[in-house]
C-alpha positions, -999 to +999 in steps of 0.1 A: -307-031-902-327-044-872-341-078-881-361-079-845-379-051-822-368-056-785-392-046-756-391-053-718-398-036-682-384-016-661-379-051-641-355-064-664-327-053-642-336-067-611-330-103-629-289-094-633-289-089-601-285-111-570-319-126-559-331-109-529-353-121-497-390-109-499-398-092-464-425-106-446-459-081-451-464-054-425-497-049-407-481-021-389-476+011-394-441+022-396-425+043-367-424+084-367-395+096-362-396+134-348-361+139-362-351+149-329-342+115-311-326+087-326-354+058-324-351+020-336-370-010-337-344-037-329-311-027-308-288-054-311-254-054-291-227-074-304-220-085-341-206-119-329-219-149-348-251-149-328-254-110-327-249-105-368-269-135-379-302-118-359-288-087-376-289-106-410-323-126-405-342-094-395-331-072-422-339-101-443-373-104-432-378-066-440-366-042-415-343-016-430-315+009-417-343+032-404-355+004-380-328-019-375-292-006-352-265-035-347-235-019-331-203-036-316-173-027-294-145-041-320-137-020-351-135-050-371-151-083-369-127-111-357-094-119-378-081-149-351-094-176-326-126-176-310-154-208-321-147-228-346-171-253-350-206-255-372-231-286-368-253-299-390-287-283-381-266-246-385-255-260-419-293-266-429-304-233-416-273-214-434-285-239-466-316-223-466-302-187-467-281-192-494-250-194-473-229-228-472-217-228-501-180-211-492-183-234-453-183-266-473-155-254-498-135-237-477-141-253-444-127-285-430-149-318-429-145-332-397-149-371-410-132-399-380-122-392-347-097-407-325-085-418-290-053-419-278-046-429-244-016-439-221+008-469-224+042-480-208+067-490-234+092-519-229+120-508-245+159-522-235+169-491-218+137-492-192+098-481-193+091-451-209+057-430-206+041-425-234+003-425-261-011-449-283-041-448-305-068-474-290-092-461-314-106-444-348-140-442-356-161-426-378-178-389-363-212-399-358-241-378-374-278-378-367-302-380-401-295-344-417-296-329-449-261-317-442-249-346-421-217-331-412-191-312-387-171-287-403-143-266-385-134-228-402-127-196-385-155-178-365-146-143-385-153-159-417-186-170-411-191-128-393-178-119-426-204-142-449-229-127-427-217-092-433-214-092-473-246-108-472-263-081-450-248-056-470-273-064-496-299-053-476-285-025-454-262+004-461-251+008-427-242-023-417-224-032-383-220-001-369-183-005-350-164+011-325-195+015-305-201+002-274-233+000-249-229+015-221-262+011-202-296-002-210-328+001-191-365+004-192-381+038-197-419+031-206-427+070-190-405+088-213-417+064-246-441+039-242-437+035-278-397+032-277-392+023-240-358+008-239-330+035-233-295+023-242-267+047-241-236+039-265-203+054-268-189+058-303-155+070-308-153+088-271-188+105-282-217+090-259-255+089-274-287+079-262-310+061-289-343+044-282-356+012-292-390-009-293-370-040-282-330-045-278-312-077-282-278-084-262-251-103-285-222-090-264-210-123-247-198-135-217-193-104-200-226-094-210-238-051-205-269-058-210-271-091-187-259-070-158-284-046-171-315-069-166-305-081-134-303-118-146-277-137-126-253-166-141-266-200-124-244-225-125-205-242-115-173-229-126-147-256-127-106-252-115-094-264-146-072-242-168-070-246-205-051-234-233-062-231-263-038-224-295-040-224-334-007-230-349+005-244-380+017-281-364+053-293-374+045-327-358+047-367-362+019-373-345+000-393-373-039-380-364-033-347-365-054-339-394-082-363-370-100-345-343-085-360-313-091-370-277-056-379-260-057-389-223-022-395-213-006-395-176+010-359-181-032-347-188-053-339-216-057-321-249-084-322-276-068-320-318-092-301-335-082-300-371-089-268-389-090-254-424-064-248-448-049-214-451-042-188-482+001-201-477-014-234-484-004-244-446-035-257-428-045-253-392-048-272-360-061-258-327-053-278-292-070-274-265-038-282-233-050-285-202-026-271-179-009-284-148+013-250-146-007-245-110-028-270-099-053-256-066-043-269-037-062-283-008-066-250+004-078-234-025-107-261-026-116-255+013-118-215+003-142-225-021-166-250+001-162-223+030-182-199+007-181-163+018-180-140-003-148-125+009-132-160+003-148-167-030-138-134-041-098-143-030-102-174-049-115-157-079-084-138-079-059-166-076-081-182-106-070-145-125-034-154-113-034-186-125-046-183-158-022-150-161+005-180-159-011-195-190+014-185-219+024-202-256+054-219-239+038-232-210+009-243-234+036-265-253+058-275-226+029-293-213+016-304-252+050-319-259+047-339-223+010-354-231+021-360-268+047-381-260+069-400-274+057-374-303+066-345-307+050-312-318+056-274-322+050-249-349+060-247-379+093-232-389+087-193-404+052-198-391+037-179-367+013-188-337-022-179-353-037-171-319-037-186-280-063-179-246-063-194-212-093-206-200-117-218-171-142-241-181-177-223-168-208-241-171-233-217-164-271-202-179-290-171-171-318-174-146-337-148-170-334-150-210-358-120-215-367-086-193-401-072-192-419-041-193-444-030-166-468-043-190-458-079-195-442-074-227-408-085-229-383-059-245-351-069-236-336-103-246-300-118-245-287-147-271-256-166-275-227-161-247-249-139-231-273-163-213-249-197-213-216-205-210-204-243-215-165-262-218-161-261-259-153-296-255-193-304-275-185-278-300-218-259-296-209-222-286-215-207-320-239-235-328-264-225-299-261-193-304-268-185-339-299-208-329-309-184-303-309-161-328-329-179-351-355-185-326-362-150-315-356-133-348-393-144-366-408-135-333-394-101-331-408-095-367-442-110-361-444-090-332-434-057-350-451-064-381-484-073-362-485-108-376-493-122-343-530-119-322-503-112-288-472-105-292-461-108-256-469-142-256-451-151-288-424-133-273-425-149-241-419-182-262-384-177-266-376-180-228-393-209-225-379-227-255-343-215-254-337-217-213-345-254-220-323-259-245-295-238-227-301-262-195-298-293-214-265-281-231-251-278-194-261-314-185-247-326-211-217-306-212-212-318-172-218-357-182-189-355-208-165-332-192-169-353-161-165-390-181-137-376-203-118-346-189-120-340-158-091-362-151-059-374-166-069-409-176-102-402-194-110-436-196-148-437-185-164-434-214-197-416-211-231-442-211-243-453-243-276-431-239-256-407-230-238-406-262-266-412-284-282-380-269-245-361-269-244-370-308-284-359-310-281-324-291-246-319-311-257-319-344-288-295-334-309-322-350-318-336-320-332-302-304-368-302-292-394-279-275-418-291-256-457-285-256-462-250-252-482-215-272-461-228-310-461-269-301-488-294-294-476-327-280-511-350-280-498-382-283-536-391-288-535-374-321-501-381-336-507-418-325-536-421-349-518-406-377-483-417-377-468-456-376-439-449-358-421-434-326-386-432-343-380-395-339-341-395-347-346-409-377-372-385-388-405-392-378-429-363-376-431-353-341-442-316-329-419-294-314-386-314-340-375-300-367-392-315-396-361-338-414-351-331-450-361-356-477-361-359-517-390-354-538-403-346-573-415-313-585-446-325-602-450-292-629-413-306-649-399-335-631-373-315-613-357-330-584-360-314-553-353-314-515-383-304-492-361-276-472-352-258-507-393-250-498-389-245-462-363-211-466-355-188-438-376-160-452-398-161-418-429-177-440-452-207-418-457-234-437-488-260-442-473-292-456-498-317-472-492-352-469-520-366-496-533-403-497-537-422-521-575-410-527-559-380-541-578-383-578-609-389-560-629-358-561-651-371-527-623-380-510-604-370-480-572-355-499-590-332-524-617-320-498-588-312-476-569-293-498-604-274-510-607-263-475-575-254-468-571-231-496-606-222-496-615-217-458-581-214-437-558-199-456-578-167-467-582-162-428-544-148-424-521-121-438-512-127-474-475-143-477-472-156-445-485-191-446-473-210-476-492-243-489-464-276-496-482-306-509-466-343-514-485-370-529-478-404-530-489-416-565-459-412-589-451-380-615-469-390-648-499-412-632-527-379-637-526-341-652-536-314-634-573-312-644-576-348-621-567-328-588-584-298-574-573-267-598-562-247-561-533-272-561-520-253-593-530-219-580-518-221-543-487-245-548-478-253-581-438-251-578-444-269-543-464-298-551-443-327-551-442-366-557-429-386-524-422-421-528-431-447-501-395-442-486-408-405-477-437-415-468-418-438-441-395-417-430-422-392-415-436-420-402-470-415-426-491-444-443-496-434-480-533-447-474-542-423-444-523-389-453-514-360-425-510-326-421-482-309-409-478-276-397-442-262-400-431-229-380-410-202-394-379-218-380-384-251-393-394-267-365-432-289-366-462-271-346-485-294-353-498-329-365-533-333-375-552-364-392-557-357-435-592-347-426-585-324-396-582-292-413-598-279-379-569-289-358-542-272-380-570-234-383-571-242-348-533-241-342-532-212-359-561-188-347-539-194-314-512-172-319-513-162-360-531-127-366-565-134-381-575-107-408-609-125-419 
């Protein structure tokens, strides 16, 4: 006999399932398709970290298999070697996506680092060359929610992106399929200008697209395509690089490394564990198999092209020399008097020569006869850099992120002009790309460009190294998405320490703890600021918040009351901290919009917080946060002009 009545909805079954990204609203119509021609919205080439985590973050934000094509050469995504690497700032941006959780179990935690360098041992029988360890120290990390390095296999993170893409798309990485050609057709299509012709299984196709995106490395299609030439130096060094399961007495192997000895240089990169148990290491050897002569340098300052070209092909030859035993003939000479090799019934997990190219793009973007850009290229595509800073699939999975939210705002007609928003991610990322290669040239000159390594970069130097590294330090300059008025952020905030996470405009805004007011929950600000392509208004209240004249309620009255109606629905979301504890006043003391616009995003912030931004709890600010996490704006409590001002500049304005 039933002793209760059960009744729900139809949406009961979504709750059993796994939670899903809302898509950012559409403005737009969608595309017609005739049926006849195969027509996308986004073309991206290459499923590479950088090429499937734009494939992820724009199916995420809403566009489905209709809309969206990713397509790579490879019929599977990587099973050895490539990057390796993941920095703090890509640890808070995969954080936000749901997506860490198996790189911090799984992954290795980079924790000390050591240098070894060369001695002369005064044993009976005579000197003998050899390494010691003249220092261990702790890896330095800047402020970070994720303050950390971690070190797991570059087709594991592909794959994480995949399964996760796979909730939103049925298709998926289209493999086996390679780009051909790409170029601009605005007669043809205005609509769909970009031609790209792709060859799947022997069978060539031509598909059009509003915008493509080029994910396909160094050798870069779509590069060549645009017409965008590599700027930059490409060194003679040759490396090795090899992941092997180490039989070894070397005692830091399980450190990452830097070893400077008289036979050269190789950087210990300790890796995860595998599924025997075993866990990697990787070395980077550089090799003295075939040093360039004097010769080979003079072809090089000479200059012609038919000269440069020779030289280019002994650089081929040379690195066609590279082989595992030449990579640990010359590893067992540096790592002397240890000794290492694989491990017995092991197998070498994968090796690559190298030349160390530190190079960018003149052009990250390609145009349309009408200004608009169409064609962009992230990752490998537009910079190459020594891996010696760890940043390859660091920078580019942040290339990614930066033009993905612009792509949808553009397509969804979210933004007042798009070619200008697009325009943006030139502007940003070149900059950033250019300041990798500085810094990549400061450190490979001070530390490996020659066998002793024992200039160790300037202190600035390092302190910006350890900045840029993490991604934490990353900043864009005064532009359409950042004011830089130091006449307004001056009057609002009481301090300049930016690395320590003070607000300043064009940073990413730092992670901090808080209070969820409605049930005392702990919480940490980012777990509001989630990669689902949303803007962000964060609320800094003063302590006038109970005051119904003052400047806190008035502001958040007007905000909710005046600014926020002006723009698409679910695009700009309202964060509010206060300063004056969790059980000090109920909601009926504070405007009742607090509870209708924010109530699971109103928080308590201590004075700690408070200080960190670099806010006095008796003035207040407003901050406005971009889609990516990174600050557009600063404005005075009071200044709700400022932030509709920001705004009206570049969001689409429906009121």
């Amino acid at each position: 006999m039933s002793v209760f009545a059960e009744q729900s909805t139809s949406l009961r079954n979504r709750r059993v399932h796994p939670t899903l990204a809302q898509p950012l609203p559409r403005l737009t119509d969608l595309p017609h398709h005739d049926g006849l021609h195969e027509k996308y919205e986004v073309v991206i080439c290459g499923a590479g970290p950088a090429g499937s985590f734009l494939n992820l973050l724009l199916a995420r934000y809403g566009l489905g298999d209709v809309s969206l094509l990713c397509i790579d050469a490879k019929p599977a995504s990587v099973k050895t070697g490539q990057a390796d690497g993941l920095a703090a700032r890509t640890l808070e941006v995969l954080k936000t996506l749901d997506l860490v959780d198996e790189i911090q179990n799984h992954g290795f935690h980079v924790s000390e680092s050591g240098t070894w360098n060369s001695q002369t041992s005064d044993a009976a029988d005579g000197p003998s060359p050899g390494i010691k360890r003249t220092e261990v120290r702790p890896v330095q990390f800047s402020p970070a929610r994720l303050a950390q390095a971690i070190t797991i296999h570059q087709g594991r993170i592909e794959r994480i992106f995949e399964e996760d893409l796979l909730k939103y798309s049925k298709r998926g990485v289209e493999r086996s399929s390679r780009l051909v050609s790409v170029h601009i057709d605005e007669d043809g299509d205005a609509e769909f200008p970009v031609v790209a012709d792709i060859e799947h299984e022997g069978i060539q196709r031509t598909v059009r697209t509003k915008y493509l995106v080029g994910a396909d490395g160094a050798h870069s299609v779509v590069r060549q395509s645009m017409g965008s030439q590599m700027e930059g130096d490409t060194m003679d060094d040759i490396w090795g690089v090899v992941d092997f399961v180490a039989d070894t007495d070397f005692p830091d192997i399980r450190r990452h490394c830097e070893i400077h000895s008289d036979a050269g240089n190789i950087m210990v990169i300790p890796r995860e564990q595998l599924p025997t148990g075993d866990y990697l290491s990787r070395l980077y050897v550089q090799t003295k198999e075939d040093v360039p002569t004097d010769a080979d340098k003079a072809i090089v300052s000479d200059g012609s092209a038919d000269k440069l070209r020779k030289y280019d092909y002994k650089l081929k030859e040379r690195r066609s020399r590279v082989s595992p035993e030449t990579i640990f003939r010359q590893a067992d000479k540096i790592f002397r008097p240890y000794r290492i090799c694989p491990k017995k019934g092991t197998e070498i997990d994968w090796w690559a020569a190298y030349q160390i190219g530190q190079r960018v793009a003149k052009e990250f973007l390609q145009k349309d006869l009408k200004g608009v850009p169409r064609v962009f290229i992230v990752g490998d595509a537009c910079h190459t850099h020594s891996p010696k800073m760890g940043q390859g699939m660091n920078v580019g999975i942040m290339d990614s992120y930066n033009v993905a939210w612009k792509l949808m705002y553009s397509i969804n007609g979210l933004v007042e002009d798009a070619p200008k928003l697009l325009d943006t991610y030139h502007t940003e990322r070149h900059e950033i790309a250019d300041k990798l290669i500085e810094l990549d040239q400061k450190v490979y000159a001070s530390r490996w460009a020659d066998a002793t390594g024992k200039e160790r970069p300037h202190l600035q130097t390092m302190i910006e190294v350890v900045s840029f590294a993490s991604g934490c330090g990353i900043e864009y300059n005064k532009g359409l998405l950042t004011n830089r008025e130091k006449e307004i952020t001056h009057g609002v905030l009481t301090s300049t320490d930016y690395a320590a996470g003070v607000l300043r405009e064009g940073r990413r805004i730092l992670d901090v703890q808080t209070i969820r007011f409605a049930d005392g929950t702990p919480r940490h600000l980012h777990d509001d600021l989630l990669s689902n392509g949303r803007l962000r208004v964060i609320v800094l209240a003063s302590n006038d918040l109970l005051d119904a004249a003052g400047v806190s309620a008035s502001t958040l009255i007007n905000l909710c009351g005046s600014v926020l109606p002006q723009y698409p629905p679910k695009v700009i979301e309202l964060i509010i901290l206060q300063p004056l504890g969790l059980h000090s006043f109920e909601w009926v003391d504070i405007p009742a919009c607090v509870k209708k616009e924010a109530e699971m995003r109103f928080h308590v912030a201590d004075a700690a917080v408070y200080a960190t931004y670099g806010v006095d709890p008796a003035i207040g600010a407003l901050v406005v946060v971009r889609p990516d996490g990174y600050i557009g704006t600063i404005a005075h409590l009071g200044d709700v002009e400022r932030v509709n001002s920001y705004l009206q500049r570049w969001v689409k304005v429906i009121k």
